[in-house]
Every structure is written in C-alpha cells, then in structure tokens.
C-alpha positions in Angstrom: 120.3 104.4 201.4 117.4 106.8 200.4 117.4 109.9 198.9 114.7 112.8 199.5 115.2 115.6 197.2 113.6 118.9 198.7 113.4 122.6 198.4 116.5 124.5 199.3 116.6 126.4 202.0 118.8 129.4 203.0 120.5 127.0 205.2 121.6 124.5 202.5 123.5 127.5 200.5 127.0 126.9 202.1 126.6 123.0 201.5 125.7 123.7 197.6 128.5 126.0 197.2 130.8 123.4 198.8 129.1 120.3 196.4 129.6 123.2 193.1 133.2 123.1 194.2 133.8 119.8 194.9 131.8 119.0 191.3 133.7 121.3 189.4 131.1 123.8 188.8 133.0 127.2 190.5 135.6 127.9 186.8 134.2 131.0 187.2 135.0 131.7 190.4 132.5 131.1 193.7 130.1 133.8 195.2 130.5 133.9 199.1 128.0 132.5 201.5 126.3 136.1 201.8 126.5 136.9 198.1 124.7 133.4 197.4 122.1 134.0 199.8 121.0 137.2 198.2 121.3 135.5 194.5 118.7 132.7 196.5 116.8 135.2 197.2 116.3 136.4 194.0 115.5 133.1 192.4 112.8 132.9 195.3 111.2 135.9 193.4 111.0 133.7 190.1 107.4 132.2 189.7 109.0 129.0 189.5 112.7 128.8 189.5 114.0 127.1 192.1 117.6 124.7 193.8 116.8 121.6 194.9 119.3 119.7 197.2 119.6 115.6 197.6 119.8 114.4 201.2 121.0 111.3 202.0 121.6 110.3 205.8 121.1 113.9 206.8 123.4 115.3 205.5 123.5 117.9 201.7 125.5 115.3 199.0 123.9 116.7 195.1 122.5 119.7 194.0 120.1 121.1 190.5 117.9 124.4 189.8 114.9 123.9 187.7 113.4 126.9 186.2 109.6 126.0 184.7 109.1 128.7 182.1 105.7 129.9 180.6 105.9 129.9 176.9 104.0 132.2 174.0 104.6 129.2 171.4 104.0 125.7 171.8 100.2 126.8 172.6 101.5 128.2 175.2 102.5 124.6 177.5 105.2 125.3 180.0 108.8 124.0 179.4 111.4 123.2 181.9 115.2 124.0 182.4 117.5 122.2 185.0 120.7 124.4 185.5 124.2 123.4 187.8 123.3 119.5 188.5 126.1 118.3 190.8 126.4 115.5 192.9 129.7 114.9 195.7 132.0 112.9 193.1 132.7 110.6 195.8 129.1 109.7 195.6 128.9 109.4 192.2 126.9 106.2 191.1 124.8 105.6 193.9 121.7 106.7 192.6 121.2 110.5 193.7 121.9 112.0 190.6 119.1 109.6 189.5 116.8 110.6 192.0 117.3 114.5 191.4 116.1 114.1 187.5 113.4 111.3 188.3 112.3 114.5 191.0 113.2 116.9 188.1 110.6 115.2 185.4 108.2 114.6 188.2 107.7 118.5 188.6 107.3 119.2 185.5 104.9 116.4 184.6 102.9 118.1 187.4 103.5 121.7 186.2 102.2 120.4 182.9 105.4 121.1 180.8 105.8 119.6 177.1 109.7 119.0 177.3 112.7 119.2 180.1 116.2 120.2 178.6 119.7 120.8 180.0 123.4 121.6 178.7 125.8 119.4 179.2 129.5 120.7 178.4 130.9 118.6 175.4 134.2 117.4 177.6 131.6 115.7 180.7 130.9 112.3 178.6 130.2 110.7 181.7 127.5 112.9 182.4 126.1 112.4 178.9 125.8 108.4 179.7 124.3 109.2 182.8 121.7 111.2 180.8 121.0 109.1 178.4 120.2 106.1 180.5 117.8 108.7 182.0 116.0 108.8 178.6 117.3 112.1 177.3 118.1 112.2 174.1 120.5 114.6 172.2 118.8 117.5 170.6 119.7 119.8 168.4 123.0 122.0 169.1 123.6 124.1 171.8 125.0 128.1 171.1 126.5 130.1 173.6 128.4 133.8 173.8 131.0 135.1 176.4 129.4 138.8 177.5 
C-alpha cells in the first residue's frame, strides 16, 4: 500500500484531531473542529509552517507540521522543525511514519535547510528507535518551561 503525504487542507482538520487523539497527542486537552480550523488558518499565514497528512487508501491515517525557519546565524541557511508527528497506532509499522519524515527531509533539502530537528518526550522509546533508523541522531538536550 502507498502512501502520498500532501498539504493539509481545511477538510483534513477533523481527521488530524481524531489521529492526535487516537496517538496520544490531546494531554492537554483537544481544540474543537472550529477552533482548529482558525489555528489552521493561522499557520497558513506562516511563510512556511505547515500540517502535512499521510493518505493511504483514501482515507487520513498519520499526521506532522513542519515549520522551515529563516535564521540570522548559521550564515543565515534555513533550519527545519517537525512538530505533533502521529500516525493511527493501529498502523504503526507499516511504513507511513517513514514516508512522512523521508517527505519531511525532502522539503527541506529543497528549501535549502542545514539541519531538521524534533522533540521526542523521554517516556516514547519507541518513537526514538523509529528515529534513529531514520538517521537522526540524539543532539544535545532539550529545555522546556510550563507558562
């Protein structure tokens, strides 16, 4: 089975909500169809921030934003971030996960970017395999703070 990874559109918001939830990714709570649609269309004002959605078969199964960033250092080379990668845990393993971050490195070869990164949460060793075999490699720590 194939997998084309594409644009969202405002269409694909409820299924994304639905893979976040299924994936874990709502702890926080979940926005509602409506308030995710206006948070869509604020990305869509980003130069270059945007959610990509996996198909397979039709239908909606995995899910990641990429943000490519402009950056004053680095003589000034692009940089990109991948944000909320989920994929239907029943799917898990059959390659779309894969085929999102192949897609993911892809864009920002093209956009010209120096380095891709993304968090992973210290508990999701899975995930961590998964990126690995991709070719990332642990860097440095990661900080946060609650606000």
């Amino acid at each position: 089975m194939s997998v084309e990874v594409r644009e969202a559109a405002a269409e694909d918001i409820q299924q994304v909500l639905s893979i976040y939830k299924a994936a874990g990714l709502a702890s926080r709570g979940q926005l509602n169809t409506e308030e995710a649609m206006a948070v869509h269309a604020k990305m869509a004002q980003y130069p270059n921030y945007h959610v990509f959605v996996a198909e397979q078969d039709g239908e909606v199964v995995g899910t990641f934003a990429l943000l490519i960033m402009d950056n004053l250092a680095n003589g000034g080379v692009p940089s990109g971030i991948v944000e909320d990668v989920a994929v239907l845990p029943e799917l898990h393993g059959h390659g779309i996960g894969k085929a999102m971050m192949r897609f993911a490195m892809q864009r920002c070869r093209r956009d010209g970017c120096y380095k891709m990164m993304l968090s992973s949460n210290l508990i999701r060793t899975e995930a961590h395999r998964f990126y690995e075999a991709l070719g990332f490699t642990r860097h440095g720590f990661s900080y946060r703070v609650d606000l």
